[in-house]
PDB file with one MODEL, atoms N, CA, C and O in Angstrom:
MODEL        1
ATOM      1  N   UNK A   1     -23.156  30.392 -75.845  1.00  0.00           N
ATOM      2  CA  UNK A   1     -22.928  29.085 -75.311  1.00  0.00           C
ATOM      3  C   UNK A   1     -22.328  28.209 -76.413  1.00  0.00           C
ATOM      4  O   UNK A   1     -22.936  28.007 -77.464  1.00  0.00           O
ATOM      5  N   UNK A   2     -21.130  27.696 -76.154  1.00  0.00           N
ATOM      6  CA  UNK A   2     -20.728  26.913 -76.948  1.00  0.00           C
ATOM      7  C   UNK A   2     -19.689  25.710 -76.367  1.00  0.00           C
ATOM      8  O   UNK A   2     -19.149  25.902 -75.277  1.00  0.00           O
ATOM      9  N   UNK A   3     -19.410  24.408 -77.155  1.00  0.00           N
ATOM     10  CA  UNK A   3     -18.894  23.271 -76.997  1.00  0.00           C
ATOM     11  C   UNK A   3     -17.558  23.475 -76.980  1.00  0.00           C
ATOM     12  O   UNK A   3     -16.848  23.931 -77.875  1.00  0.00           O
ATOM     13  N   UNK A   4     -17.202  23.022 -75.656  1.00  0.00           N
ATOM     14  CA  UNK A   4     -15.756  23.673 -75.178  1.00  0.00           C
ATOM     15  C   UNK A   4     -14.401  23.120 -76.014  1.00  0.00           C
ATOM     16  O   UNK A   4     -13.322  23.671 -76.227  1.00  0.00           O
ATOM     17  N   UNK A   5     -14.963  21.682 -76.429  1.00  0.00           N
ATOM     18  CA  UNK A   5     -13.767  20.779 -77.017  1.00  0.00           C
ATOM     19  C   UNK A   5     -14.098  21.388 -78.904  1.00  0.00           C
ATOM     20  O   UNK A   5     -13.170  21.872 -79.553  1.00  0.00           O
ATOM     21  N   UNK A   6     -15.135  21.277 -79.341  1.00  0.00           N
ATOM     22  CA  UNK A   6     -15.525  22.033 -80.788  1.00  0.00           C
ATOM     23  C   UNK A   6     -15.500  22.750 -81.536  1.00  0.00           C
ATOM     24  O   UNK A   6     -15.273  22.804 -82.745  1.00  0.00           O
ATOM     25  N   UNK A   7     -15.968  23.887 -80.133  1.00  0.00           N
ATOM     26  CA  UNK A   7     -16.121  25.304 -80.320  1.00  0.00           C
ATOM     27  C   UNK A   7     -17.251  25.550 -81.392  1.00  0.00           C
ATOM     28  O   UNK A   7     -17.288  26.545 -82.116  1.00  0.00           O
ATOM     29  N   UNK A   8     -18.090  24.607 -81.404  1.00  0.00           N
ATOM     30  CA  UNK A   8     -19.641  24.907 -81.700  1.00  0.00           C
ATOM     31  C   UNK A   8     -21.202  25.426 -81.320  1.00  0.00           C
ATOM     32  O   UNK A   8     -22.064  24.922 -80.600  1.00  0.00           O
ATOM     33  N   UNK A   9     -21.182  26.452 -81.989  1.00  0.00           N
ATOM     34  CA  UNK A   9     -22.225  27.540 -80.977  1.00  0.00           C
ATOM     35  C   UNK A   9     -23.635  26.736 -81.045  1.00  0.00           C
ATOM     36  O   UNK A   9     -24.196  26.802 -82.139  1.00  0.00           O
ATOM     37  N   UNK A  10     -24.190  26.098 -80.181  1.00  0.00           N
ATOM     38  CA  UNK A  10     -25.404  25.988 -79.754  1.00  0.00           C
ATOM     39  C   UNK A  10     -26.602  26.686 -80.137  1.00  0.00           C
ATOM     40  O   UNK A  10     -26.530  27.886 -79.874  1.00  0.00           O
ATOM     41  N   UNK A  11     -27.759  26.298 -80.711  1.00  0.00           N
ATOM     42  CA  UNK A  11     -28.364  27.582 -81.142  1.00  0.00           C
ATOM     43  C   UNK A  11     -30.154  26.634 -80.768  1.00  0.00           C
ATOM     44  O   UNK A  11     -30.109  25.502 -80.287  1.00  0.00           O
ATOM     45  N   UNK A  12     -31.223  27.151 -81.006  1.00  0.00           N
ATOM     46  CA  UNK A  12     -32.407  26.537 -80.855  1.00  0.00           C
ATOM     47  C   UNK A  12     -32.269  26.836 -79.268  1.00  0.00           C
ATOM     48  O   UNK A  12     -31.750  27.645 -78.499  1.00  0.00           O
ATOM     49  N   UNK A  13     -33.327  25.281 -79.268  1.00  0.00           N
ATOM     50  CA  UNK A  13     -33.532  25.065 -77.335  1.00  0.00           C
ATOM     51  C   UNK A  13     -32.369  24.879 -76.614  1.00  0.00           C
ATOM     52  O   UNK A  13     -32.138  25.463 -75.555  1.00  0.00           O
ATOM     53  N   UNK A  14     -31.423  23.868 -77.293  1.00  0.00           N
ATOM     54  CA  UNK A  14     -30.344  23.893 -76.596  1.00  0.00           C
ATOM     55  C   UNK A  14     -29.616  25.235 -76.028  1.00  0.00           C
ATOM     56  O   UNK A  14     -29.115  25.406 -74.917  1.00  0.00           O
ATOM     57  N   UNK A  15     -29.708  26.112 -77.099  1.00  0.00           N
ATOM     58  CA  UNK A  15     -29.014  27.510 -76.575  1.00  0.00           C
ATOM     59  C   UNK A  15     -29.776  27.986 -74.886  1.00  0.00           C
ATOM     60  O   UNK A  15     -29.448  28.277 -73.736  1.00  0.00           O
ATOM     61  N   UNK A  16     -30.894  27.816 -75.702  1.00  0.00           N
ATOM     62  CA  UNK A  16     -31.909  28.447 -74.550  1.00  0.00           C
ATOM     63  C   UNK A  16     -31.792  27.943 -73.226  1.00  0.00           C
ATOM     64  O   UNK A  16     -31.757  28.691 -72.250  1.00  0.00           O
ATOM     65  N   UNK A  17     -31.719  26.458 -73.139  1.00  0.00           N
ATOM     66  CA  UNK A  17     -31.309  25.545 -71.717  1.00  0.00           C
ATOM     67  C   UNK A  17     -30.126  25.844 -71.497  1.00  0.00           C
ATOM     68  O   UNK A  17     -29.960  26.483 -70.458  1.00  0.00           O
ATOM     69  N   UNK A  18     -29.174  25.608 -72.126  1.00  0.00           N
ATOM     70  CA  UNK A  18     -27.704  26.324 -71.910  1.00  0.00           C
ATOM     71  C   UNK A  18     -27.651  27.818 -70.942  1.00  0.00           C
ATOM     72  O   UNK A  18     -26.969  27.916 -69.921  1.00  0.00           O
ATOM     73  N   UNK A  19     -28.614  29.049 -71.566  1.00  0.00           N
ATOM     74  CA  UNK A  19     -28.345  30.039 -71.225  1.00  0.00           C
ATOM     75  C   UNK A  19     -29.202  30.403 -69.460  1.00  0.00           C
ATOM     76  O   UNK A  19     -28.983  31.212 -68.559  1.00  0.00           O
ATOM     77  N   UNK A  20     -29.856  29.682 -69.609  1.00  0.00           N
ATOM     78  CA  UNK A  20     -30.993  29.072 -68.024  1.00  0.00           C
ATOM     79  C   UNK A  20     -30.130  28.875 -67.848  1.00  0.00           C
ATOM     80  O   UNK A  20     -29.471  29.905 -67.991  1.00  0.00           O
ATOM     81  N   UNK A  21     -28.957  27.290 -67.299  1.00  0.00           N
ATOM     82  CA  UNK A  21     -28.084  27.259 -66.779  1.00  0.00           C
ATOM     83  C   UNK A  21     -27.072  28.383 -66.265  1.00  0.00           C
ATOM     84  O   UNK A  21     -26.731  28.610 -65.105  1.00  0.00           O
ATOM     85  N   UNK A  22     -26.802  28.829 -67.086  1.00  0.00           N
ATOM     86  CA  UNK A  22     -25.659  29.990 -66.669  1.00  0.00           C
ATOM     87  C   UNK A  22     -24.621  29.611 -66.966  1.00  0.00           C
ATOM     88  O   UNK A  22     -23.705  30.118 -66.319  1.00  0.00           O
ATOM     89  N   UNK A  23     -24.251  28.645 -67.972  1.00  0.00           N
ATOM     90  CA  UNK A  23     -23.405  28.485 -68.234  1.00  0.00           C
ATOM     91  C   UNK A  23     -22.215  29.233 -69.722  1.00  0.00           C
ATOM     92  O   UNK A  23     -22.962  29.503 -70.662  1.00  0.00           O
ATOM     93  N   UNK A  24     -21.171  29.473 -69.973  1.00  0.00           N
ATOM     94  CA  UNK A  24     -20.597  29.648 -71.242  1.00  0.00           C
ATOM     95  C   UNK A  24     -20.065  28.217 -71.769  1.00  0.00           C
ATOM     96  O   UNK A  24     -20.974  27.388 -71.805  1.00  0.00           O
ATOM     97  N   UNK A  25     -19.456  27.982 -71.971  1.00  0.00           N
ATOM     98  CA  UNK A  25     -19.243  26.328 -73.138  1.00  0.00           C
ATOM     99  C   UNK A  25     -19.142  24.979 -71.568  1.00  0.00           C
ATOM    100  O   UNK A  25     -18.819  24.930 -70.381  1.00  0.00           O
ATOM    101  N   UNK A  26     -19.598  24.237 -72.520  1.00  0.00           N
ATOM    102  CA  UNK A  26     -19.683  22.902 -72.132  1.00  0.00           C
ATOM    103  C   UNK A  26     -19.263  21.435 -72.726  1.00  0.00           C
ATOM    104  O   UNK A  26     -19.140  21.391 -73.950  1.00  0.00           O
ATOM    105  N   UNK A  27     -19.052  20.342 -72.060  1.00  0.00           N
ATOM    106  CA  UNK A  27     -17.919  19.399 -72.595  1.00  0.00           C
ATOM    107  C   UNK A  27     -19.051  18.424 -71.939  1.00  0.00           C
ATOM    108  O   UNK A  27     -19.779  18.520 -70.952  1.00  0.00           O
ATOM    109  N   UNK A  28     -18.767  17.005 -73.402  1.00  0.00           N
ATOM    110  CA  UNK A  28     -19.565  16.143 -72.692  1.00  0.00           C
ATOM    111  C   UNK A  28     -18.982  15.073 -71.779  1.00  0.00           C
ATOM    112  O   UNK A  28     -17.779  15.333 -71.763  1.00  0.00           O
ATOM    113  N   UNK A  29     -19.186  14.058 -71.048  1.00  0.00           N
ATOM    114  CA  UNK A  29     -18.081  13.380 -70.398  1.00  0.00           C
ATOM    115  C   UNK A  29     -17.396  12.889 -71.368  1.00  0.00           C
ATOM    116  O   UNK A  29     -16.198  13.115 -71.194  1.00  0.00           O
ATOM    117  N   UNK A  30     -17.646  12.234 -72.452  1.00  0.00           N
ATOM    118  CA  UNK A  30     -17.152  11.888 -73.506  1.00  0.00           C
ATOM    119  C   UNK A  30     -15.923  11.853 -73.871  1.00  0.00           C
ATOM    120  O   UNK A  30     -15.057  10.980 -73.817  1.00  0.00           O
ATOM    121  N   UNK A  31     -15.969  13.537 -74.478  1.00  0.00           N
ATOM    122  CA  UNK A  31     -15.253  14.736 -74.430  1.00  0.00           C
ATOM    123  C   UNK A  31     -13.850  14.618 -73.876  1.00  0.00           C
ATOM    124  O   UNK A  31     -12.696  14.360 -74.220  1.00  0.00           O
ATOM    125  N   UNK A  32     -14.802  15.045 -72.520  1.00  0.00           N
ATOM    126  CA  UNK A  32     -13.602  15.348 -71.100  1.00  0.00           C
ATOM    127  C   UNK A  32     -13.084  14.144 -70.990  1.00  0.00           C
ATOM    128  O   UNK A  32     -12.291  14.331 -70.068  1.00  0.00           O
ATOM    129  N   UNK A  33     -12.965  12.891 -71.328  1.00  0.00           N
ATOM    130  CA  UNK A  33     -11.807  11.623 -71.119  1.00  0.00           C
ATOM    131  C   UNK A  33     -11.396  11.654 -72.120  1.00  0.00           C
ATOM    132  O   UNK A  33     -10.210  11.963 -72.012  1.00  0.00           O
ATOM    133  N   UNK A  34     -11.824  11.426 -73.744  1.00  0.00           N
ATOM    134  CA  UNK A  34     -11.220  11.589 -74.599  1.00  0.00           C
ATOM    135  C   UNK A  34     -10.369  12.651 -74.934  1.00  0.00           C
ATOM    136  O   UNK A  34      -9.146  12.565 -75.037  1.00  0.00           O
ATOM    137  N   UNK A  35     -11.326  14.058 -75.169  1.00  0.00           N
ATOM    138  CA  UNK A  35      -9.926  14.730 -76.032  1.00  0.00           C
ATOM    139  C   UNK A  35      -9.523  15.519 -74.889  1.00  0.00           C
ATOM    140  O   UNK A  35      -8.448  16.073 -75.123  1.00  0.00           O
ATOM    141  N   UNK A  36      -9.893  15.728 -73.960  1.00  0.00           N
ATOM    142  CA  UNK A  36      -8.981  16.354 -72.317  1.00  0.00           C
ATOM    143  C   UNK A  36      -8.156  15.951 -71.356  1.00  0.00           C
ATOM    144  O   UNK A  36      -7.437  16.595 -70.591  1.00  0.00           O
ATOM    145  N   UNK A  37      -8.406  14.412 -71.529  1.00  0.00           N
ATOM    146  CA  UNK A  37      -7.584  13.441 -70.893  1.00  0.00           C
ATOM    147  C   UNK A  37      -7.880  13.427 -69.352  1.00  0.00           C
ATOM    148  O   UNK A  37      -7.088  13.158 -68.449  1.00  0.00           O
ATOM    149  N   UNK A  38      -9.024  13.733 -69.273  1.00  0.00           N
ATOM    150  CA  UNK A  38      -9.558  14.023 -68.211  1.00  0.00           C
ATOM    151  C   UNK A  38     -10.277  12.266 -67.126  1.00  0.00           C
ATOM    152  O   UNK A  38     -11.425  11.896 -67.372  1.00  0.00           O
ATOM    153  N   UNK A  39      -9.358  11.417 -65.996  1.00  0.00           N
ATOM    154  CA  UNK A  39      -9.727  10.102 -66.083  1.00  0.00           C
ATOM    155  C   UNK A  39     -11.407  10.008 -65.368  1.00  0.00           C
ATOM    156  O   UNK A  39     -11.708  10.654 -64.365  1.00  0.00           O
ATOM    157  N   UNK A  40     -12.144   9.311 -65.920  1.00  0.00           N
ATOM    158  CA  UNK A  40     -13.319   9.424 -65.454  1.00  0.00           C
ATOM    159  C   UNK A  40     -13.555   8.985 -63.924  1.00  0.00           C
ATOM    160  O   UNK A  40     -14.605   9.101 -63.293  1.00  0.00           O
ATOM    161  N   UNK A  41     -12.610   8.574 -63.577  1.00  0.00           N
ATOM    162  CA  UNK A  41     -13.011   8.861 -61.643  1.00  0.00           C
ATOM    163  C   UNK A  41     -12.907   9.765 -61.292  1.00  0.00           C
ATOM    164  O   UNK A  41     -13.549   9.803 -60.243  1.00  0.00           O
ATOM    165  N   UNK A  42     -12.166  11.295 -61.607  1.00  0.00           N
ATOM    166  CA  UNK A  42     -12.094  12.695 -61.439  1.00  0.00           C
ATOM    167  C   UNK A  42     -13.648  12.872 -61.574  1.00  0.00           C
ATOM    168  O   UNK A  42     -14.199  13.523 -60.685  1.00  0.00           O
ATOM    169  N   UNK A  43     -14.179  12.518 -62.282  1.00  0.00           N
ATOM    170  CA  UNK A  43     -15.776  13.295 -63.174  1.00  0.00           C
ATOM    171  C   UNK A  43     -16.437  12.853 -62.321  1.00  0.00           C
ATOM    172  O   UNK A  43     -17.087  13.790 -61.859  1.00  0.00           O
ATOM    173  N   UNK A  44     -16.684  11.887 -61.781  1.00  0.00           N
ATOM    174  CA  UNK A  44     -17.570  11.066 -60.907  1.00  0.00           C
ATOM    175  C   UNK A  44     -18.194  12.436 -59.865  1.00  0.00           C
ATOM    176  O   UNK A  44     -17.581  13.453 -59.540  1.00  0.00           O
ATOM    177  N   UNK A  45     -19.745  11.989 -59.475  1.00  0.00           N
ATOM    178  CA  UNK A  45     -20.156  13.127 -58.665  1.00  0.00           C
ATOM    179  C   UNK A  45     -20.068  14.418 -59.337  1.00  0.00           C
ATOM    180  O   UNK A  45     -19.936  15.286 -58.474  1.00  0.00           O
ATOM    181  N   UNK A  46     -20.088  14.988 -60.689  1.00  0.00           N
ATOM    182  CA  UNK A  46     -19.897  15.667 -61.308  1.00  0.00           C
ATOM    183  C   UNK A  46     -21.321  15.898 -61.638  1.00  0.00           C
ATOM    184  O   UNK A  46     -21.861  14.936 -62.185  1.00  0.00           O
ATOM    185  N   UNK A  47     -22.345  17.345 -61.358  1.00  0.00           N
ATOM    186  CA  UNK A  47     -23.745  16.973 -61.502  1.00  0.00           C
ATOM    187  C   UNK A  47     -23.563  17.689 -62.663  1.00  0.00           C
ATOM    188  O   UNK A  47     -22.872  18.707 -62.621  1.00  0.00           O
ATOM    189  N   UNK A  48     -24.308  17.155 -64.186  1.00  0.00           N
ATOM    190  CA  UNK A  48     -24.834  17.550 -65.209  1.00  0.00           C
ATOM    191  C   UNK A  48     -25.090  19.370 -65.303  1.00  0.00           C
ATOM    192  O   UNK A  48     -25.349  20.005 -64.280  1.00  0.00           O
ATOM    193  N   UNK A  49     -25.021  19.766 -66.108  1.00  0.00           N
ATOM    194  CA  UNK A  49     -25.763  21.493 -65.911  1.00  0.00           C
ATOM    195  C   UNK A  49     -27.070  21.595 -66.714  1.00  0.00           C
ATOM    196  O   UNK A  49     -27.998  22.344 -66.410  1.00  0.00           O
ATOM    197  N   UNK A  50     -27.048  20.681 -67.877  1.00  0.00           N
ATOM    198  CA  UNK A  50     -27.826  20.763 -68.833  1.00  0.00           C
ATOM    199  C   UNK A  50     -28.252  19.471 -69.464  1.00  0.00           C
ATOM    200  O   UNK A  50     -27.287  18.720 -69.605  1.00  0.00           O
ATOM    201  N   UNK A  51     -29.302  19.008 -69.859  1.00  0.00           N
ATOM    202  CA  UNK A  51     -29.518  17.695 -70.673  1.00  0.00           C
ATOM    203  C   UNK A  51     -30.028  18.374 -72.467  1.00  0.00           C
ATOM    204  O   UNK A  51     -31.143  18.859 -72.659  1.00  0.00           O
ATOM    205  N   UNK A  52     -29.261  18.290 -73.266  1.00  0.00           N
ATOM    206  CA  UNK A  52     -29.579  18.638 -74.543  1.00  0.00           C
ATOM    207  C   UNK A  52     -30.241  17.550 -75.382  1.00  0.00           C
ATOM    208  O   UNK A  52     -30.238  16.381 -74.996  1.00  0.00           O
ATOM    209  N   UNK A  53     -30.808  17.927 -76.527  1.00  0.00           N
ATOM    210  CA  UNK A  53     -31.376  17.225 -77.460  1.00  0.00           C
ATOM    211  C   UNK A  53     -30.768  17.103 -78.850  1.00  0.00           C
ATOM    212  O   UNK A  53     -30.712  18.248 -79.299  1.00  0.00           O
ATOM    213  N   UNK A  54     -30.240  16.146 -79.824  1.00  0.00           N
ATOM    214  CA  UNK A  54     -29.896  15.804 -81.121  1.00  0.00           C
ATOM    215  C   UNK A  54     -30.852  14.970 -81.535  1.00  0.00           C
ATOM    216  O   UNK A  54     -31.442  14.065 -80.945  1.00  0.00           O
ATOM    217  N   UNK A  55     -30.920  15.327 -82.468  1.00  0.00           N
ATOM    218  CA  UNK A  55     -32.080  14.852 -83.566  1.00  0.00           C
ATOM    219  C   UNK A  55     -31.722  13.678 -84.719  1.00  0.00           C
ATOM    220  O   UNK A  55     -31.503  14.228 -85.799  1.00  0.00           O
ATOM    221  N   UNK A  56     -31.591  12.089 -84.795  1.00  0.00           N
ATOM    222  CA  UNK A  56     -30.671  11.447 -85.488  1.00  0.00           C
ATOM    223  C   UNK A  56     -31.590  10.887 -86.203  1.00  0.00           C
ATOM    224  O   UNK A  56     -32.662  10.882 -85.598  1.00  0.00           O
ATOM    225  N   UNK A  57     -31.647  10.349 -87.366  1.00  0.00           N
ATOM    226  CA  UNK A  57     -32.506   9.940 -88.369  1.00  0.00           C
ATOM    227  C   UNK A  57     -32.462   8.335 -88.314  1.00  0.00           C
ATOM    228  O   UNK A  57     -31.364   7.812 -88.506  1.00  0.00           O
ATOM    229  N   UNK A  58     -33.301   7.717 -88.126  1.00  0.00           N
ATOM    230  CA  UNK A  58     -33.452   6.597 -88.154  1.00  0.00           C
ATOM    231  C   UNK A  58     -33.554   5.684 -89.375  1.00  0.00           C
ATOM    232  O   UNK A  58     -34.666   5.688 -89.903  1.00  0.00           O
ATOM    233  N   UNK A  59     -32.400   4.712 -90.072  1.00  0.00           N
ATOM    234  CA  UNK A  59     -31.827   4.248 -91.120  1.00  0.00           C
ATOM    235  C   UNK A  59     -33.038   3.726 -91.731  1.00  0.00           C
ATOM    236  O   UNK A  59     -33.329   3.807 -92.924  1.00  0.00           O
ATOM    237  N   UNK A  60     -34.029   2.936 -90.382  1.00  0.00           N
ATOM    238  CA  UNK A  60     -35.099   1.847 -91.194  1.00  0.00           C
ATOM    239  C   UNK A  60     -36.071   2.860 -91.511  1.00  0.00           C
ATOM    240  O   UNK A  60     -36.650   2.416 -92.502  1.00  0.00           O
ATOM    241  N   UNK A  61     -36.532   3.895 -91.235  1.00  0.00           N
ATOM    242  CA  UNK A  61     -37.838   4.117 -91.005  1.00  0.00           C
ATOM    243  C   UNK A  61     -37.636   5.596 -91.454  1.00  0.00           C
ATOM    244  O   UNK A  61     -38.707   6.202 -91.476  1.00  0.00           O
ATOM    245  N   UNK A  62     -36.700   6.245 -91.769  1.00  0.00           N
ATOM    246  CA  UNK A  62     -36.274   7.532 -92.158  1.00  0.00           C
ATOM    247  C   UNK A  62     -36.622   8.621 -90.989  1.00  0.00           C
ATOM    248  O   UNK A  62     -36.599   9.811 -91.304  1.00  0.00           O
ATOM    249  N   UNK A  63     -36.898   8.302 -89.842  1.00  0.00           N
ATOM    250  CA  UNK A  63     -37.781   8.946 -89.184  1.00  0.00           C
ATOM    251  C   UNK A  63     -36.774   9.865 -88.011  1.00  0.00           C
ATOM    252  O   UNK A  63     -35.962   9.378 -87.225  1.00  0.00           O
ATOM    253  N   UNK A  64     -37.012  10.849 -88.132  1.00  0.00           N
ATOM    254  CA  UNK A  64     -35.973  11.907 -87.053  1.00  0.00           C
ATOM    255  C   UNK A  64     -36.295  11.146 -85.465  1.00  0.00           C
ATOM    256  O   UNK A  64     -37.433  10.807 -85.143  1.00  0.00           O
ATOM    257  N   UNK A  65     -35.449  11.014 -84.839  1.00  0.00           N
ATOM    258  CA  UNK A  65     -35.981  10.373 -82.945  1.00  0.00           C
ATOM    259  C   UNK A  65     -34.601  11.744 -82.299  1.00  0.00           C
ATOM    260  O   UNK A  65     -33.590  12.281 -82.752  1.00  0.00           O
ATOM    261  N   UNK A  66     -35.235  11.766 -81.308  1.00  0.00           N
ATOM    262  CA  UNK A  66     -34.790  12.213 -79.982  1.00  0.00           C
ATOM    263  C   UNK A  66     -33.471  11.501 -79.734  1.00  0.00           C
ATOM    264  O   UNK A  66     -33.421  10.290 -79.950  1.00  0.00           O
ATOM    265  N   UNK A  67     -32.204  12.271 -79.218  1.00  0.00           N
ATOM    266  CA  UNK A  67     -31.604  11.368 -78.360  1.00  0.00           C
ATOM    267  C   UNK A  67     -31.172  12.585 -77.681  1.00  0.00           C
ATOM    268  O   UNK A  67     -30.760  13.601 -78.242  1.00  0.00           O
ATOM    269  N   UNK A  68     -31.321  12.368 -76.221  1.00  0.00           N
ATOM    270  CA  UNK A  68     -30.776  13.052 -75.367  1.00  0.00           C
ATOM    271  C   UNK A  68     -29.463  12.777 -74.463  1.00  0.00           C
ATOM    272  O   UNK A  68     -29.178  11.660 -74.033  1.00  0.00           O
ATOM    273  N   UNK A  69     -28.605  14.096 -74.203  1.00  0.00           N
ATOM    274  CA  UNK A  69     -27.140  13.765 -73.371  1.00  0.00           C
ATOM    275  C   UNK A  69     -26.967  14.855 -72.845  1.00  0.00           C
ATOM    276  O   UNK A  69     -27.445  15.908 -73.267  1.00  0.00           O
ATOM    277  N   UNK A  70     -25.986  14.681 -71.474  1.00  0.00           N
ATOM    278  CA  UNK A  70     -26.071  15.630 -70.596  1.00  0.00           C
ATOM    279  C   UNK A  70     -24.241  16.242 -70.951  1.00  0.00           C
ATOM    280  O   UNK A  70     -23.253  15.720 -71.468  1.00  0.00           O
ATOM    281  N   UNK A  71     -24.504  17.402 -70.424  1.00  0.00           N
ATOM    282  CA  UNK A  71     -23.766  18.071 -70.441  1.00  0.00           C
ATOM    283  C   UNK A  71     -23.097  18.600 -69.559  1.00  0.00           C
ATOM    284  O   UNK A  71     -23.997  19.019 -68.831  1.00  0.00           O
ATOM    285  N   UNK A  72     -21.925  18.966 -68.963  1.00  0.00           N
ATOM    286  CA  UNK A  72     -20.851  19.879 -68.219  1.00  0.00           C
ATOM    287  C   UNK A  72     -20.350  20.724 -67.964  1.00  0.00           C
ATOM    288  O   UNK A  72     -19.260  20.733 -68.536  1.00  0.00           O
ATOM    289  N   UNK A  73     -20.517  21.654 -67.303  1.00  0.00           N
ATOM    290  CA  UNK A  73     -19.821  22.928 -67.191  1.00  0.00           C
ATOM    291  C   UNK A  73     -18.247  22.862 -67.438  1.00  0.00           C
ATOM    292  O   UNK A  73     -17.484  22.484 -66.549  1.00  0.00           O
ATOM    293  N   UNK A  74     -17.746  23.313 -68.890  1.00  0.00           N
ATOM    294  CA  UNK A  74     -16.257  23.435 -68.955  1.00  0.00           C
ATOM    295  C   UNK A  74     -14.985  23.657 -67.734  1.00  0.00           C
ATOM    296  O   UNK A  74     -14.025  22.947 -67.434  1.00  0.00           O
ATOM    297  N   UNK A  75     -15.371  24.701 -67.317  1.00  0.00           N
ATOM    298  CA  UNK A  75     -15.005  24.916 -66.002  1.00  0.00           C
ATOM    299  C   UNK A  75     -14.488  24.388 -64.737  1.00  0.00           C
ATOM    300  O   UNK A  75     -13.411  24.472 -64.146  1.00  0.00           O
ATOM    301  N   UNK A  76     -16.164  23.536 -64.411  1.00  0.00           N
ATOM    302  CA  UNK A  76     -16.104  23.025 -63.166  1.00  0.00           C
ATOM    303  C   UNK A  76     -15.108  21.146 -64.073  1.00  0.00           C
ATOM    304  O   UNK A  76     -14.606  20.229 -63.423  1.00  0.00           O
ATOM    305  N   UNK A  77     -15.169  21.231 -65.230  1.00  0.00           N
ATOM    306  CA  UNK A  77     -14.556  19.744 -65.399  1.00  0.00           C
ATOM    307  C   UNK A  77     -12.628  19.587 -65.707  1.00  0.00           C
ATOM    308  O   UNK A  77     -11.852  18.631 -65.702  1.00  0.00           O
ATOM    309  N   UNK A  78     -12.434  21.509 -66.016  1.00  0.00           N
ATOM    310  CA  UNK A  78     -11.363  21.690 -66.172  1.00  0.00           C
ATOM    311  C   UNK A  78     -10.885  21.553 -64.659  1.00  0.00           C
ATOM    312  O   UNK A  78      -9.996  20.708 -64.554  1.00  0.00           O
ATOM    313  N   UNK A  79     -11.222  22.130 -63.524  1.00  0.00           N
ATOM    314  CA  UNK A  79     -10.738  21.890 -62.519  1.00  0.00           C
ATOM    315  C   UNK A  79     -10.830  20.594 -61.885  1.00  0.00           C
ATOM    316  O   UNK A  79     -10.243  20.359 -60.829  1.00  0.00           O
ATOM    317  N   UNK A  80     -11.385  19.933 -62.355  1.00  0.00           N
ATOM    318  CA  UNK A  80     -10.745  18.642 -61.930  1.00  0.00           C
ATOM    319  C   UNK A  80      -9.640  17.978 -62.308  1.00  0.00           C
ATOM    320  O   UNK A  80      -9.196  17.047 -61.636  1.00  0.00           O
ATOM    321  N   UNK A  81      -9.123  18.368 -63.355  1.00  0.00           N
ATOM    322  CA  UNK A  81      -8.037  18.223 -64.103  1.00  0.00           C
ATOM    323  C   UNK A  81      -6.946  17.547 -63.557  1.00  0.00           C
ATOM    324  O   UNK A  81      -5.921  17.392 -64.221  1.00  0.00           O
TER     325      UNK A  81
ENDMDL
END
């Protein structure tokens, strides 16, 4: 499983939720308007496959937090194209 626009392999839980899904690489909406050019009224109604976790360090408090974002089947976002 890996990040369709990156090409960064997923590894931990994320891999693991990734591979439940059934999915091979994934794009975030982000992604898919920015570097795909993909316009976000195409995406609309577009259901998530996966919600992943990044781990970002918090400046005041040094402290690792949660942030979670969902993810896309490459695929189903290329054909909207």
């Amino acid at each position: 499983m890996k990040n369709y626009v990156t090409g960064k392999e997923y590894s931990g839980v994320n891999a693991t939720t990734l591979a439940m899904a059934g999915v091979d690489s994934v794009v975030t909406f982000k992604q898919a308007v920015k570097s795909l050019g993909i316009p976000g009224s195409k995406l609309k109604g577009l259901k998530a496959c996966a919600k992943l976790v990044m781990f970002k360090e918090d400046e005041e408090t040094g402290e690792k937090k949660p942030r979670f974002f969902s993810v896309f089947d490459a695929s189903e976002v290329l054909a909207r194209a």
